[in-house]
N, C-alpha and C positions, 0 to 999 in steps of 0.2 A: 300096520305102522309103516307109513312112506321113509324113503330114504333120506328126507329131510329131518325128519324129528328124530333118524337115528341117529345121524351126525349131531342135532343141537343136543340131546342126551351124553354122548361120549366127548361133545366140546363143553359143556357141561363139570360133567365128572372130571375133567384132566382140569379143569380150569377151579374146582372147588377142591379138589385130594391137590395139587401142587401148590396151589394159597397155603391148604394147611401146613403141608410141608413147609412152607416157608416160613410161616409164624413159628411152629415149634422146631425147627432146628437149631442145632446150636455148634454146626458147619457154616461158616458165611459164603465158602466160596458155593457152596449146593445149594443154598439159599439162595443165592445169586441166579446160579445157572436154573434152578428152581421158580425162578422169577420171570423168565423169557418164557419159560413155557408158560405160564400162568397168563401173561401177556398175548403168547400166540394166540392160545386159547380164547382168550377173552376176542381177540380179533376174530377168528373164526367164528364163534358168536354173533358178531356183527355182520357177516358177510350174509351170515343165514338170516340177519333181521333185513335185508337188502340195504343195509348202510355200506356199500363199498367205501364209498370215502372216510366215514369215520374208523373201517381196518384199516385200512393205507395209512392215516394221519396215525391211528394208535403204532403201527408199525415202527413210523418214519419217529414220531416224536419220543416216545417212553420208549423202545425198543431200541431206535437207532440214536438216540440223544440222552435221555437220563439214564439211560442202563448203562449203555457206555462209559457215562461220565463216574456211576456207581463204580464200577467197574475196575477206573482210571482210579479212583480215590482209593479205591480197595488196594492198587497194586502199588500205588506212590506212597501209600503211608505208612508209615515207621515200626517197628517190629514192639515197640513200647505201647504203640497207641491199641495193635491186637494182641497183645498179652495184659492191656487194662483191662481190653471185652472181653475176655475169656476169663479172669477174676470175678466179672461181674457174672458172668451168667452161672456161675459156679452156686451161688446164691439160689435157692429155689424162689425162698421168698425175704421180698425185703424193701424197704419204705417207698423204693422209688420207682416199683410196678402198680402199686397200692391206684396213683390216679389214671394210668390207662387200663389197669382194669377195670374199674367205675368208668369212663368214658366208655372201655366197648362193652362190656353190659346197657350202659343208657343206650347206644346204638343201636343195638340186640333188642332194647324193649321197643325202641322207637321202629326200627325194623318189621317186628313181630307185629306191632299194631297196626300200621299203615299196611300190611299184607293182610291182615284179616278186615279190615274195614274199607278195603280198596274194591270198588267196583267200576273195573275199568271201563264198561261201556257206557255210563253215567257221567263221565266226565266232562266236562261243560268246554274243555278246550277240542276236547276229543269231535264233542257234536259240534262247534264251531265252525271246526275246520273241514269234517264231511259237507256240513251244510254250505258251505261259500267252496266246495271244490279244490280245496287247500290240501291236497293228498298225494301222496311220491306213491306211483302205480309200480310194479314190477317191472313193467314195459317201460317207464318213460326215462330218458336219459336225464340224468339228472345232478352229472357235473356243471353244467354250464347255471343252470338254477342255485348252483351251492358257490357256484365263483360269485357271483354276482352277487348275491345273496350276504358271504363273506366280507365283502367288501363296501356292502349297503347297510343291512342292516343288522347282521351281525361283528361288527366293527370292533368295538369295544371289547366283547367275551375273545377276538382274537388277538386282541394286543393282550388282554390280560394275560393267553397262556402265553405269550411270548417272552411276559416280564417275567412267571413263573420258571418259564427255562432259562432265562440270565439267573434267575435265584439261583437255581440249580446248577447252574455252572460256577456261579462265587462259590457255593457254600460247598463244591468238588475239590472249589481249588483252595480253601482252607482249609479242606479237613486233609488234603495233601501237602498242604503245606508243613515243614519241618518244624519242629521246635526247636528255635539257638538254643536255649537252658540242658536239653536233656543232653 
């Protein structure tokens, strides 16, 4: 076993055991802090798929920008609004997990089927792009291929996450936002 698949096994492991920690806890602040690692993790991952630029952006955007903003919302919001979510998780079971547990079971089946029915060397985009030489080497530098690239003709997927992180910064600063009534 080379020193590469023992790192993607242990980036792996920290990045599947700290997800789980973070679904079943019922700490938000360790869930939080529980979350970066999850996030490293998942970067590191990337770095061993030789996507640097996809860890860097994971880093810079969900690490250094909606964690943050998580973060922000966690520490601005009112001692009423975490004593409602501490009421609620007190509940084991109750109407209103009922539809994301049916959403991540469908996930989980959809999941499960596409990995047993998936054969990646079959893939029709996969042989496309071998055959027309459309392929990120180890060697080849390939910031300046993704600037350009971003800016041509992946345009659009990068306005979209941009709009995503204005979401994500409105919906930090409502849920920071005070209530006059209470």
């Amino acid at each position: 076993m080379s020193l590469a698949q023992i790192l993607f096994y242990a980036m792996a492991f920290i990045a599947i055991a700290s997800a789980l920690y973070v679904a079943s806890s019922k700490n938000l602040v360790r869930g939080i802090f529980m979350f970066f690692v999850t996030l490293f993790a998942l970067a590191g991952l990337y770095v061993l798929a030789l996507a640097d630029f996809v860890a860097v952006s994971q880093i810079v955007i969900y690490v250094g920008g909606i964690l943050v903003l998580i973060l922000f919302a966690f520490m601005l919001s009112g001692k009423e609004t975490l004593d409602s979510l501490g009421r609620q998780k007190d509940k084991f079971v109750n109407s209103g997990k009922i539809p994301g547990l049916v959403l991540s079971l469908l996930f989980f089946a959809v999941m499960v089927t596409v990995l047993l029915k998936l054969n990646a060397d079959d893939l029709g985009w996969i042989k496309q792009s071998v055959a027309s030489g459309n392929v990120i080497k180890p060697t080849d530098n390939g910031i300046h291929n993704i600037g350009i690239n971003l800016m041509t003709t992946y345009l659009l997927p990068f306005e979209a996450i941009s709009i995503l992180l204005m979401m994500a910064l409105v919906g930090a600063a409502h849920i920071a936002r005070k209530e006059q009534d209470a």
